[in-house]
Backbone as a printed PyTorch tensor [residue, N CA C, xyz], in Angstrom:
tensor([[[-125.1330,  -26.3020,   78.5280],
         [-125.2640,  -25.2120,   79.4720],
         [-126.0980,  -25.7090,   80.6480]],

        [[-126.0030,  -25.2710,   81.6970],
         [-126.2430,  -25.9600,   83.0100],
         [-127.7650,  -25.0120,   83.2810]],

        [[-128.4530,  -25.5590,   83.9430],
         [-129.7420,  -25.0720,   84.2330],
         [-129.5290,  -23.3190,   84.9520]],

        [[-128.7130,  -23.8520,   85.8830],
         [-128.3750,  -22.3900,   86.1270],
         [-128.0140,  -21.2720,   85.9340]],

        [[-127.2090,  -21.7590,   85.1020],
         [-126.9370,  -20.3180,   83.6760],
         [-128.0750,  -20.2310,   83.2450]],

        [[-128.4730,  -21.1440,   82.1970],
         [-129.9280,  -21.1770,   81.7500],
         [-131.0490,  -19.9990,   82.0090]],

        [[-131.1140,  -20.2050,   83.7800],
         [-132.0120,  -19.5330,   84.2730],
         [-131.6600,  -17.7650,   84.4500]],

        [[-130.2140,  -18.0040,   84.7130],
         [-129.4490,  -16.5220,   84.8440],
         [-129.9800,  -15.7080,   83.5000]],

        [[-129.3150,  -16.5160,   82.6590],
         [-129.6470,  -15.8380,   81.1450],
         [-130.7960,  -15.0030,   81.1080]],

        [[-131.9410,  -15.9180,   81.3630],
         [-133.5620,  -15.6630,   81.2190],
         [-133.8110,  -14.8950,   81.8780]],

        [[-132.9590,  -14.7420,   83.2820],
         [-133.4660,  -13.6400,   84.0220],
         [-132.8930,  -12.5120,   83.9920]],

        [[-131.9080,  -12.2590,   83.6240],
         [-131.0170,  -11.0360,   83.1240],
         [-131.5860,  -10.5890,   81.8630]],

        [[-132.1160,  -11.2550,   80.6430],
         [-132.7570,  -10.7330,   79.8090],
         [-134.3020,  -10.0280,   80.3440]],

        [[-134.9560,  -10.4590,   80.9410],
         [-136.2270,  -10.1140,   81.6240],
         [-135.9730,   -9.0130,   82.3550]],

        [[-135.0840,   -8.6550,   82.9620],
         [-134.6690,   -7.3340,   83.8030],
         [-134.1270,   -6.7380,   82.5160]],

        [[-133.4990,   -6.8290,   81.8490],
         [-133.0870,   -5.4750,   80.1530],
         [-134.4160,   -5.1350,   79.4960]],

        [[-135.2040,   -6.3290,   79.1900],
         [-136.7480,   -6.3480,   78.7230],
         [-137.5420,   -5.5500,   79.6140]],

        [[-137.6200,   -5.8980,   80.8430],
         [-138.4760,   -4.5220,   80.9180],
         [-137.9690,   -3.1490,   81.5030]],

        [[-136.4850,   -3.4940,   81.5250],
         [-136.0390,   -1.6350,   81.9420],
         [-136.2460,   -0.9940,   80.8040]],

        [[-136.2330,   -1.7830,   79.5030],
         [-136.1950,   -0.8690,   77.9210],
         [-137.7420,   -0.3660,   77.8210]],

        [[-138.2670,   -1.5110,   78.3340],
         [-140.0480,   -1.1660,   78.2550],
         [-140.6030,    0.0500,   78.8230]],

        [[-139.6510,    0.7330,   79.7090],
         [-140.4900,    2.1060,   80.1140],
         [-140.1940,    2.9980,   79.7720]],

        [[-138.9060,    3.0550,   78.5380],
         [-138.5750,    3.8550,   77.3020],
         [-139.3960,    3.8060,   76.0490]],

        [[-139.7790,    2.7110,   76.1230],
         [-140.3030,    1.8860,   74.0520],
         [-141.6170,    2.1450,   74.6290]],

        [[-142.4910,    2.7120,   73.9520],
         [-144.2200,    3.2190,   74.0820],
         [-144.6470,    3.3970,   72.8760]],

        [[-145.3100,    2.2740,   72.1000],
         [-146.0560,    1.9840,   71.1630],
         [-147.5050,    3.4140,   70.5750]],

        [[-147.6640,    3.5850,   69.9030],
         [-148.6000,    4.5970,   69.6160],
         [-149.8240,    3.8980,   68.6600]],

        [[-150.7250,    4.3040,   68.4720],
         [-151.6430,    4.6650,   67.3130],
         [-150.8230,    4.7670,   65.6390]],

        [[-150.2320,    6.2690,   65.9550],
         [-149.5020,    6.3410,   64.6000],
         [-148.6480,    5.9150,   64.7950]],

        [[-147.6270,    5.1360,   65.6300],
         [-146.4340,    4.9630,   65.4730],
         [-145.9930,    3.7950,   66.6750]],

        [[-146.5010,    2.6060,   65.9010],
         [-146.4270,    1.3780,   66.7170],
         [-145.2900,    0.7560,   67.5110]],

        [[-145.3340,   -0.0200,   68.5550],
         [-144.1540,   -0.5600,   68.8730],
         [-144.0780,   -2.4400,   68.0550]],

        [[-142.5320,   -2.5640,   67.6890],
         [-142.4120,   -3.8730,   66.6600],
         [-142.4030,   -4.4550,   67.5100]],

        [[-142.7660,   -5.2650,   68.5170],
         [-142.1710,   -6.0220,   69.4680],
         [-141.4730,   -7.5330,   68.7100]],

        [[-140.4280,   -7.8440,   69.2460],
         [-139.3180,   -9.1410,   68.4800],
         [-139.5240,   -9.9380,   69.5030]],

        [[-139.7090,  -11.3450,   69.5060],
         [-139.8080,  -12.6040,   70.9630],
         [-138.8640,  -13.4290,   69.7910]],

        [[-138.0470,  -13.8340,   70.4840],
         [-137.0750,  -15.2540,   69.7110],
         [-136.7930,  -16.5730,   70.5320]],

        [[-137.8260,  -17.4890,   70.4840],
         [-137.3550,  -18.6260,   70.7110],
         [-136.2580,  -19.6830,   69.5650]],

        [[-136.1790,  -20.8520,   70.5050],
         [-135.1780,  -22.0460,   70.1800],
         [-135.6100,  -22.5720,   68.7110]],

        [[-136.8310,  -21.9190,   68.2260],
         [-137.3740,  -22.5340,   66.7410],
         [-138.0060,  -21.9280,   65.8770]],

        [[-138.3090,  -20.7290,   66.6240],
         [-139.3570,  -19.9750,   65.9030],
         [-139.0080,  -18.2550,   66.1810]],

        [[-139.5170,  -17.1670,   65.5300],
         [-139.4810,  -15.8310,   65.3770],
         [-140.4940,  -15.6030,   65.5750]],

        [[-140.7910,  -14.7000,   66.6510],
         [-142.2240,  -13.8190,   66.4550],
         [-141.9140,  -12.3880,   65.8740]],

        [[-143.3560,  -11.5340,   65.5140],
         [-143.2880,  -10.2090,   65.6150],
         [-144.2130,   -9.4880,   65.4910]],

        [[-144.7260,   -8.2420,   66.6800],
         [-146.0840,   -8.1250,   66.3710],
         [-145.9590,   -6.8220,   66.0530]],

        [[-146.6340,   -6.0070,   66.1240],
         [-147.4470,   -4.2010,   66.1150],
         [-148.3560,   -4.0950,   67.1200]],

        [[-148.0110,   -3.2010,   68.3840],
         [-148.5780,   -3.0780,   69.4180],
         [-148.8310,   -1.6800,   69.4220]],

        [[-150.2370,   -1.1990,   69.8210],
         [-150.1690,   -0.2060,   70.2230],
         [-150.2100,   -0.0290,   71.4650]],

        [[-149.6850,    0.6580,   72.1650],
         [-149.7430,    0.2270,   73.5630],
         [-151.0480,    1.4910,   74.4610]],

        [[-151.3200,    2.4960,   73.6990],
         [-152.0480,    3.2830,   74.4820],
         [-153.5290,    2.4510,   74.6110]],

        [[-153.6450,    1.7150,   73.4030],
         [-154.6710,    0.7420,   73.7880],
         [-154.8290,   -0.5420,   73.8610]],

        [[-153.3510,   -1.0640,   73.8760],
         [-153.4470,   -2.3880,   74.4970],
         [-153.9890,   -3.4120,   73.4430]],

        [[-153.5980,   -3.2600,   72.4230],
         [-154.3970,   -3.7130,   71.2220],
         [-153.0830,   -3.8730,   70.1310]],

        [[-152.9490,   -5.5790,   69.6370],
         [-152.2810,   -5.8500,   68.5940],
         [-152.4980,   -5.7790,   67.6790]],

        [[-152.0590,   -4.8330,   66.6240],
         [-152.3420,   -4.1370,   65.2330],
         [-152.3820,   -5.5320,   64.1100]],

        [[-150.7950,   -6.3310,   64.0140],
         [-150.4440,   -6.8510,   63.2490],
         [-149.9670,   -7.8010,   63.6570]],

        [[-149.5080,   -9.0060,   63.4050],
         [-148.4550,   -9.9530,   63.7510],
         [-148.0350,  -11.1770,   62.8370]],

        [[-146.8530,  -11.7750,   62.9280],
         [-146.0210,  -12.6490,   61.8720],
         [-145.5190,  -13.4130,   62.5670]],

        [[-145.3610,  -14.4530,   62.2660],
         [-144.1160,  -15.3770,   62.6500],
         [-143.2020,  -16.2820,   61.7790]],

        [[-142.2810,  -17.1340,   61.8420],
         [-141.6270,  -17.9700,   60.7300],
         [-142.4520,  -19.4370,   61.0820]],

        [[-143.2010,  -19.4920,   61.2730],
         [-144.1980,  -20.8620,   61.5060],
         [-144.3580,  -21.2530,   60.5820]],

        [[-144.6760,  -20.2580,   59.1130],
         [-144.8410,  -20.6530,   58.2560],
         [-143.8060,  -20.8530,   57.0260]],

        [[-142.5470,  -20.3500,   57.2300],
         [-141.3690,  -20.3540,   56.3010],
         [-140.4710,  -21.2990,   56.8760]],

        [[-140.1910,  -22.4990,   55.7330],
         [-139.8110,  -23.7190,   56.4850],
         [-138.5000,  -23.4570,   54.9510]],

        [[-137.5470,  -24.7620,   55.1460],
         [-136.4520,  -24.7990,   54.7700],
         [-135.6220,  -23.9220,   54.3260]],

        [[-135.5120,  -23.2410,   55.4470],
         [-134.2430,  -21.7320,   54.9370],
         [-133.3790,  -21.6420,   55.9200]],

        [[-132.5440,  -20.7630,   56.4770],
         [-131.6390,  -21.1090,   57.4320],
         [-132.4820,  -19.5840,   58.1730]],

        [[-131.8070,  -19.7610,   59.4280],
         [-132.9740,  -18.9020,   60.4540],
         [-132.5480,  -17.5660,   60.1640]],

        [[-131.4530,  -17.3490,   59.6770],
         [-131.0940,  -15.6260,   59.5870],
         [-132.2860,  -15.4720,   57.9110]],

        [[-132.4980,  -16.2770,   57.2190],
         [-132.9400,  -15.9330,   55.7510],
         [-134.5630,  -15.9190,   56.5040]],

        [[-134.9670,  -16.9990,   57.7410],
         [-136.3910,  -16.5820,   58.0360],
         [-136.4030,  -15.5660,   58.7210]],

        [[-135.2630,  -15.0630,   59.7780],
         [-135.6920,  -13.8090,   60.2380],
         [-135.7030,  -12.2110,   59.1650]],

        [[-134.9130,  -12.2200,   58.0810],
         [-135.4050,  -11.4350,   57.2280],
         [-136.8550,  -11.6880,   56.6510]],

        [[-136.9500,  -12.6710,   56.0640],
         [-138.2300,  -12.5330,   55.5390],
         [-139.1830,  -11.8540,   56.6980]],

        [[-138.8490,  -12.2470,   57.9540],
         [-140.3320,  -12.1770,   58.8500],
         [-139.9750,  -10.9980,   58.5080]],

        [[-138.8210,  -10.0810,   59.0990],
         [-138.9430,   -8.7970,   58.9530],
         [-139.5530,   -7.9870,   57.8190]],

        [[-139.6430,   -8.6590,   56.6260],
         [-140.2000,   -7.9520,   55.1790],
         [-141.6140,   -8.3790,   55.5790]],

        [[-142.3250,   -9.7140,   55.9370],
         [-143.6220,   -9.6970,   56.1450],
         [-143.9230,   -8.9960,   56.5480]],

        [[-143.2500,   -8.8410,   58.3560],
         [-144.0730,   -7.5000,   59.0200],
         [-144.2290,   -5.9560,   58.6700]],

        [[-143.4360,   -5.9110,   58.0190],
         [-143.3940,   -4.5920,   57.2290],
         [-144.1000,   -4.2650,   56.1990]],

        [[-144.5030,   -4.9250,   55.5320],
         [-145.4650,   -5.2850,   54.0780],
         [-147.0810,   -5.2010,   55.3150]],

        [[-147.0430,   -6.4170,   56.2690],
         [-148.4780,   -5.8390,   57.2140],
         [-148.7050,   -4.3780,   57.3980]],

        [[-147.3050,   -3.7440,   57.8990],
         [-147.6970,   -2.4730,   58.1060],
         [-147.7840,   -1.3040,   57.4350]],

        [[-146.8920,   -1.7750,   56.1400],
         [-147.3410,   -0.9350,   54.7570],
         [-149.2280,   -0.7870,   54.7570]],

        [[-149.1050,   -1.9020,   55.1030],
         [-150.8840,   -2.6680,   54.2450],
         [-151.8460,   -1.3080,   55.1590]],

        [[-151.3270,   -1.6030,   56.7540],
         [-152.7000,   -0.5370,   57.5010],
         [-152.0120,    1.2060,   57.3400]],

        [[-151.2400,    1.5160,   56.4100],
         [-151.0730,    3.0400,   56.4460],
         [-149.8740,    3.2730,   57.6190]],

        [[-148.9620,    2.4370,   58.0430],
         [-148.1590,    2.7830,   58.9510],
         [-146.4030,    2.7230,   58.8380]],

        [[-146.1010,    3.8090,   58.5530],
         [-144.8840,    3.4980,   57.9820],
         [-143.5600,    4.0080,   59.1690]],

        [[-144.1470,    4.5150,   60.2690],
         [-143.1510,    4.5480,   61.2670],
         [-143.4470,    3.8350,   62.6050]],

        [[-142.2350,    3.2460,   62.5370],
         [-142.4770,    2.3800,   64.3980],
         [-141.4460,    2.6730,   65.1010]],

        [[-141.6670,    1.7290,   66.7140],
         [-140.3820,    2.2560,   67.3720],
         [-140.4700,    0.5480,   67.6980]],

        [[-138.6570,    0.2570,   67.4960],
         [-138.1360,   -1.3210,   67.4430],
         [-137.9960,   -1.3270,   68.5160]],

        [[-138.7970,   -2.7000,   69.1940],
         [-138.6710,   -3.0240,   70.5130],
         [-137.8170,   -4.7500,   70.2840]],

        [[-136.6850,   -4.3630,   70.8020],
         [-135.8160,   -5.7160,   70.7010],
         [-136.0090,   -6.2980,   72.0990]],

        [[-136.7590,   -6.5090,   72.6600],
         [-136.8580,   -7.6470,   73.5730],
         [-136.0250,   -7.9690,   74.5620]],

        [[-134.9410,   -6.9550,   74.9660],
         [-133.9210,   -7.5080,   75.6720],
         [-132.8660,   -8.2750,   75.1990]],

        [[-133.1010,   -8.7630,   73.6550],
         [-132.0030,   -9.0850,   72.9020],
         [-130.8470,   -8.2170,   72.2800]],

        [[-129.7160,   -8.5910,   72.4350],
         [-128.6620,   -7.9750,   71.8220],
         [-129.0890,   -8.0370,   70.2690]],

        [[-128.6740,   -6.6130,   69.9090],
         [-129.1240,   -6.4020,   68.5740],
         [-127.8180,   -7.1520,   67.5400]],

        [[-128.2010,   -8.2040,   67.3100],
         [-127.4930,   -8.6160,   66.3620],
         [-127.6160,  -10.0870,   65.7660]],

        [[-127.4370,  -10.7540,   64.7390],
         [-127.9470,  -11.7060,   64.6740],
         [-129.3450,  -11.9500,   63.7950]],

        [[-130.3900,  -12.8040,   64.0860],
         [-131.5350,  -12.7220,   64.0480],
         [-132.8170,  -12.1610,   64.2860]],

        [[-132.2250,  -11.0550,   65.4230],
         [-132.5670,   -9.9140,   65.5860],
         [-132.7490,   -8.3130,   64.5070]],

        [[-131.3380,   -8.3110,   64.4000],
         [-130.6630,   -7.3710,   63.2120],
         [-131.5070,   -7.8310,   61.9860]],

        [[-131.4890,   -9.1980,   61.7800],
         [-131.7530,   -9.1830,   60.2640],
         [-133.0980,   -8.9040,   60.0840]],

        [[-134.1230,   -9.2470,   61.6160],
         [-135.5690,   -8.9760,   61.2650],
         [-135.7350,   -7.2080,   61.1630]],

        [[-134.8090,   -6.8200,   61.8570],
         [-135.1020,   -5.0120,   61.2060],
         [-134.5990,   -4.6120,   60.1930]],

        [[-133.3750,   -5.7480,   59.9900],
         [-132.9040,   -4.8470,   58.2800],
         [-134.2560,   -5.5640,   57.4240]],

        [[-134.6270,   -6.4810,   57.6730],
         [-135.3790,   -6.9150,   56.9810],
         [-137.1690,   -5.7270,   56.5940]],

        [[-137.2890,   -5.0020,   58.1740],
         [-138.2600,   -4.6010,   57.9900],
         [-138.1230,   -3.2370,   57.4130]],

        [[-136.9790,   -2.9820,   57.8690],
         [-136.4950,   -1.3010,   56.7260],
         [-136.2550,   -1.8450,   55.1210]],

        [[-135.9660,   -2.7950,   54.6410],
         [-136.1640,   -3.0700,   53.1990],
         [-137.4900,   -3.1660,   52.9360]],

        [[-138.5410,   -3.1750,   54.1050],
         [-139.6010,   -3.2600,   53.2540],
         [-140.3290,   -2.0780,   53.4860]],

        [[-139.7570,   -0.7410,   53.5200],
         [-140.2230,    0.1820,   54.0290],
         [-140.3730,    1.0070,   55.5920]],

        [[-139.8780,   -0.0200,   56.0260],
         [-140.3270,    0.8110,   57.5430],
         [-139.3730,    1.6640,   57.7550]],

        [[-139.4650,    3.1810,   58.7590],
         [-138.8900,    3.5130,   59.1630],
         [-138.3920,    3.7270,   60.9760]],

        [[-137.7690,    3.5710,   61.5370],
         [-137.3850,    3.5920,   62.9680],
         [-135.2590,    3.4290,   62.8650]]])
């Protein structure tokens, strides 16, 4: 893929990312999941956003020989098991500007198997 697509990509996702962002508003009781997916790795945190303050967070940094859809479930069961842990069992899924599907999908089916609801 040519740099210029490249860059298109990144920047067309960054304009979906934050038009969704002034819909998705993280709470106290009812956190936002935020999802970041790079070329190697999964993030995922618990934001509250009224105070600007990260509740929780996971990544697959630490889950090595699996194929990336089996680490993005797990992350999704980690982060969910974090948020079991502080009393929080509803969030609102912030997909990042990513199309929901994929490695994406599996980190929320992953986090509704471990309880969450959204």
């Amino acid at each position: 893929m040519s740099k210029a697509i490249q860059n298109r990509a990144l920047r067309l996702r960054t304009r979906r990312h934050t038009r969704i962002r002034f819909r998705v508003r993280g709470t106290a009781d009812r956190p936002r999941l935020s999802v970041f997916r790079s070329n190697h790795f999964m993030y995922a945190q618990l934001i509250d956003d009224t105070n600007g303050k990260t509740i929780a967070a996971a990544s697959t940094k630490d889950l090595k020989g699996k194929t990336m859809l089996a680490r993005a479930a797990e992350l999704g069961k980690t982060i969910g098991d974090l948020a079991l842990g502080k009393k929080m069992k509803k969030v609102v899924f912030d997909r990042g500007g990513y199309v929901y599907t994929g490695r994406i999908k599996a980190i929320a089916d992953g986090a509704r198997a471990a309880g969450l609801i959204f």
